[in-house]
N, C-alpha and C positions, 0 to 999 in steps of 0.2 A: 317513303320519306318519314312517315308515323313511327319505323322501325331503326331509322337510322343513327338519332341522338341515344337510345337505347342501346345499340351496338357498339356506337364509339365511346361511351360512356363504358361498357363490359369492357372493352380489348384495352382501355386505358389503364383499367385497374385488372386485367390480366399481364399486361405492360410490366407495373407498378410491383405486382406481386413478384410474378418471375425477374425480376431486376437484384430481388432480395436472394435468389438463392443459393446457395455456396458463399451466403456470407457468414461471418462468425460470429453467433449472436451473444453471444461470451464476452463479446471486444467489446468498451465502455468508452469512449474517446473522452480524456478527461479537459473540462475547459483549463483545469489548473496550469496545464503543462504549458511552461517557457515562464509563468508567472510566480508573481516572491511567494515561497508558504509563510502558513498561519503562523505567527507569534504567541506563543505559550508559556507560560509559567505556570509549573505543576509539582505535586510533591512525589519524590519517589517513593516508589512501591517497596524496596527494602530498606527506607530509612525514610518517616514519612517526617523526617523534621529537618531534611534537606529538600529544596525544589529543585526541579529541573528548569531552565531558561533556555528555548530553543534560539537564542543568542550566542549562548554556549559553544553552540557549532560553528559559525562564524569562522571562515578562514578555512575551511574542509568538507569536500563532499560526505554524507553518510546516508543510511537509509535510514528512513523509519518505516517499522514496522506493526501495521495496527492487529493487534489480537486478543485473544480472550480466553480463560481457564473453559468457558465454556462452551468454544469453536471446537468442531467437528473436523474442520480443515483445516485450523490451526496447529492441530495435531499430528494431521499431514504432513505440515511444511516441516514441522519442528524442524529433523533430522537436515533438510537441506539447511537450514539458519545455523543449524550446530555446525555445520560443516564449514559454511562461509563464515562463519565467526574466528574461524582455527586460522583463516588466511590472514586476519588482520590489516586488511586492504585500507578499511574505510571502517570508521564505528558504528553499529548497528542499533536504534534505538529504538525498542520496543513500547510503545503506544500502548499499555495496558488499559483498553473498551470497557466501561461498563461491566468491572467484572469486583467481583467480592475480595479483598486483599488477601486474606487466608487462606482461601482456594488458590490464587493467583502464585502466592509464593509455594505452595504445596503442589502446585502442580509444575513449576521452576526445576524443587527438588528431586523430585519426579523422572523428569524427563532431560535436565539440566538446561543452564540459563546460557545462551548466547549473547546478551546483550549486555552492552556499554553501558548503557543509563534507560531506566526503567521509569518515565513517566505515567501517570494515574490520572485517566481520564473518565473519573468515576460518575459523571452524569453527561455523557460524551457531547458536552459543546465542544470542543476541539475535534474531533471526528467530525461533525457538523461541518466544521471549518474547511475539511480539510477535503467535502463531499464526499466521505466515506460511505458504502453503498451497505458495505458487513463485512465480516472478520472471514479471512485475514486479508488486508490490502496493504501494498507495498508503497512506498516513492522513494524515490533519489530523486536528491538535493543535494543541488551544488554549493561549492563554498561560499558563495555570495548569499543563500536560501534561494535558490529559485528551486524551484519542482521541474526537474527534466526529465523523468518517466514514473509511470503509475503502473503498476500490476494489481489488477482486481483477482483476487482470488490466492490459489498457495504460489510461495515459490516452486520453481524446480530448479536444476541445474542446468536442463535446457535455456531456460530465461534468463536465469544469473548469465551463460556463457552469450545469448545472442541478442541479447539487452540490455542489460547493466554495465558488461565489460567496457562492451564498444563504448558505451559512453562514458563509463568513465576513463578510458584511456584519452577520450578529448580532452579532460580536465586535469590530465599528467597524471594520474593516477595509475600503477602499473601494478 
């Protein structure tokens, strides 16, 4: 009996552990999704004496996308956002993190700029907002703003094809 609360106290959290395994510890379940995103108004990164107004969007799904000159895996994604930018599905707005405007745009030239509109989120309360964990993180948003899928981490075209599409082909988007 001395041994017993000892034992089923072990095989609960042998239980508890083994329950966890062959999960994807990569997957971040975000609370945002189905709810409005954040509201912003920011100045653009290639013209800082226009703002961007995530009202703007209004009436059309697009992504944004959070990055930074000085991601590692931002760098990664590039090429797939180069790619999905040539489709012109949906407008692509890149979330420029905490990042130095003249790296930022040098690294644009670089590499070349996918994006529709370039908001500056140079002391990242809007990341904040938006529970951003680190560069690069994705969302789609729907035309109304709600947040209907989150990607932590780069894109690929795996995820654009069994992610993104689906969903937005619910929103008529083809």
């Amino acid at each position: 009996m001395r041994y017993l609360i000892p034992l089923l106290l072990f095989l609960g959290l042998g239980v508890l552990l083994f329950s966890g395994l062959g999960k994807d510890t990569r997957y971040v379940p975000s609370p945002l999704i189905d709810k409005p995103a954040a509201a912003f108004v920011l100045p653009e990164l290639r013209d800082n004496t226009r703002s961007i107004d995530a009202k703007q969007f209004t009436g059309t799904p697009y992504l944004l996308n959070v990055w930074g000159s000085w991601c590692v895996a931002c760098q990664q994604e590039h090429p797939v956002l180069m790619a999905y930018a040539k489709t012109k599905k949906i407008p692509l707005v890149g979330l420029n993190w905490k990042d130095d405007n003249e790296t930022a745009l040098r690294w644009l030239a670089a590499l070349g700029d996918p994006y529709d509109a370039i908001p500056v989120d140079a002391d990242g309360r809007v990341a904040i907002d938006y529970g951003v964990y680190g560069a690069p993180e994705t969302f789609l948003i729907d035309g109304n703003g709600v947040i209907r899928f989150k990607q932590v981490g780069p894109l690929t075209p795996e995820i654009i094809a069994t992610e993104i599409e689906p969903r937005l082909a619910t929103m008529g988007v083809k």
